[in-house]
C-alpha positions, 0 to 999 in steps of 0.5 A: 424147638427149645418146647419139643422133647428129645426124650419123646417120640414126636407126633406132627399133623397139620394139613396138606402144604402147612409145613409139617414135613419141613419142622419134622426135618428140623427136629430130626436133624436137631434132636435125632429120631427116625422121620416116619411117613402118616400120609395115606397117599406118599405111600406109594412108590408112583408118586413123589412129586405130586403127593409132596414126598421129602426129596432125595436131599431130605432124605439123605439129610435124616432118615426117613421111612414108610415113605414110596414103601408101596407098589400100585396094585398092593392092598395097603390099611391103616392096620398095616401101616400100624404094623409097619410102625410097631416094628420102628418103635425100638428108636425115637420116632418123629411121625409126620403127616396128615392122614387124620385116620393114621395118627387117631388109630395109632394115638387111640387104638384100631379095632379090628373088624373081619374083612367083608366078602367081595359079594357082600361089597358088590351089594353093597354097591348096587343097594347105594346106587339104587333110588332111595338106597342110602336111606335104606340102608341107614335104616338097616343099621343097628341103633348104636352105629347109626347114632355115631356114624356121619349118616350123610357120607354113602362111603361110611353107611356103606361100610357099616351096613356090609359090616353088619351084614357079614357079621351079625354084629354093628360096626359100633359093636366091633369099635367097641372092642379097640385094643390099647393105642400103639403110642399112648399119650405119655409115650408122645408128644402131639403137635397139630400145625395150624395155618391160616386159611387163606394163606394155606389156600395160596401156598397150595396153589404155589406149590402145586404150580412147583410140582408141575415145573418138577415132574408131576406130569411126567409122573402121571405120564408114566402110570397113565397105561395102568391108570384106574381111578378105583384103586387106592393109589390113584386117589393122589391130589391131582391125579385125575385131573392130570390124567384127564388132561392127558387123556385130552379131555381137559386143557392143561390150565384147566387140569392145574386149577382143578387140581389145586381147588382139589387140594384146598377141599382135601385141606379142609377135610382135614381140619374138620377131622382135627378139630373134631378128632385130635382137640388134645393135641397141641397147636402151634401155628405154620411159620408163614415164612417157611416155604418148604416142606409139606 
């Protein structure tokens, strides 16, 4: 604690079950600051048990925000999380979470880039799901965004060709135009927990295991009439599994170990994304002692 600024707005990233969320409370209850939510899934209103969210006791320990802000059904982009953010920075913040895209937008800047027509997606769509379509379409790329962009995700190809075809201009190009970061690198101080893989592997299964006793089912439970798996909402770790058992198309066992073999692969997304995005910001190591927080 003694190596955090108080007079700073602090920065925690680490993957899912490092224990981020439990050091961002004890800041929070040490120093003061508002605990500010950078996960792309505790947005929603749906899920607190199975996205990990701080628990009522949490919350009423510190105050947090941005967290359950969301309803299913509502469109939500880093640009609007960015705005919901600017409109807390007039206090000290403690933003915690590990939604790599969140905290490089706000520490880098966001480029705007026009929304994309629904016929051009829906071409998009069809194109990538054709024989051959993905190398089609890396070819129809301009060369400046084909040399930047993981030519091997469909999802980012995607994106840049309907970009470019709705715009004339490569996705690169509208990159290029980033505004000013929203917390620069003086503004902040930027921590990235670190955990070891395997103990992190076990703590994921643990916790998961916890979540089942507290509710997560009877969460999927209650959203299972409204369930669709190509909203942004239903992209919680987990979900599909437990509305598949649900559905009765896998036992309960199988729904568990699927979902927690779910969450390890989501945990080492996003230490790809650190390591390959964040390496200036400063990493300390999960306490293996610590058993709460997220």
């Amino acid at each position: 604690m003694h190596q955090i600024d108080p007079g700073r707005h602090l920065l925690i990233a680490g993957p899912t079950a490092s224990g981020k969320s439990a050091l961002a409370l004890r800041v929070a209850r040490d120093q003061g600051g508002l605990i500010v939510n950078a996960d792309a899934l505790q947005i929603w209103s749906c899920w607190r048990v199975l996205t990990a969210r701080p628990s009522p006791q949490d919350e009423a320990e510190a105050p947090h925000a941005l967290y359950g802000h969301v309803a299913p059904g509502v469109t939500y982009s880093v640009g609007d999380w960015l705005r919901d953010v600017a409109g807390l920075l007039d206090r000290r913040l403690i933003i915690v979470g590990g939604t790599g895209l969140y905290l490089t937008a706000l520490t880098q800047g966001l480029a705007y880039v026009p929304p994309v027509p629904p016929a051009i997606r829906a071409e998009g769509d069809a194109r990538l799901a054709s024989d051959g379509g993905l190398a089609r379409m890396v070819a129809d790329l301009d060369p400046a965004t084909r040399a930047r962009i993981d030519l091997q995700n469909p999802a980012r190809v995607q994106r840049a060709w309907e970009v470019l075809t709705a715009t004339g201009r490569g996705l690169a190009d509208w990159q290029a135009d980033t505004p000013p970061p929203l917390i620069g690198p003086d503004d902040a101080q930027r921590i990235l927990v670190t955990a070891d893989r395997d103990w992190l592997a076990d703590r994921i299964a643990r916790r998961f295991h916890a979540m089942m006793r507290q509710g997560a089912l009877e969460e999927a439970r209650a959203i299972l009439p409204s369930w669709d798996p190509a909203q942004q909402w239903a992209r919680a770790i987990g979900a599909p599994e437990l509305i598949a058992h649900l559905r009765g198309k896998m036992d309960l066992p199988t729904a568990t170990e699927r979902a927690i073999i779910a969450t390890r692969q989501y945990a080492k997304a996003q230490r790809i994304w650190f390591r390959g995005r964040m390496k200036d910001w400063q990493a300390v190591m999960s306490d293996p002692g610590n058993t709460a927080g997220n």
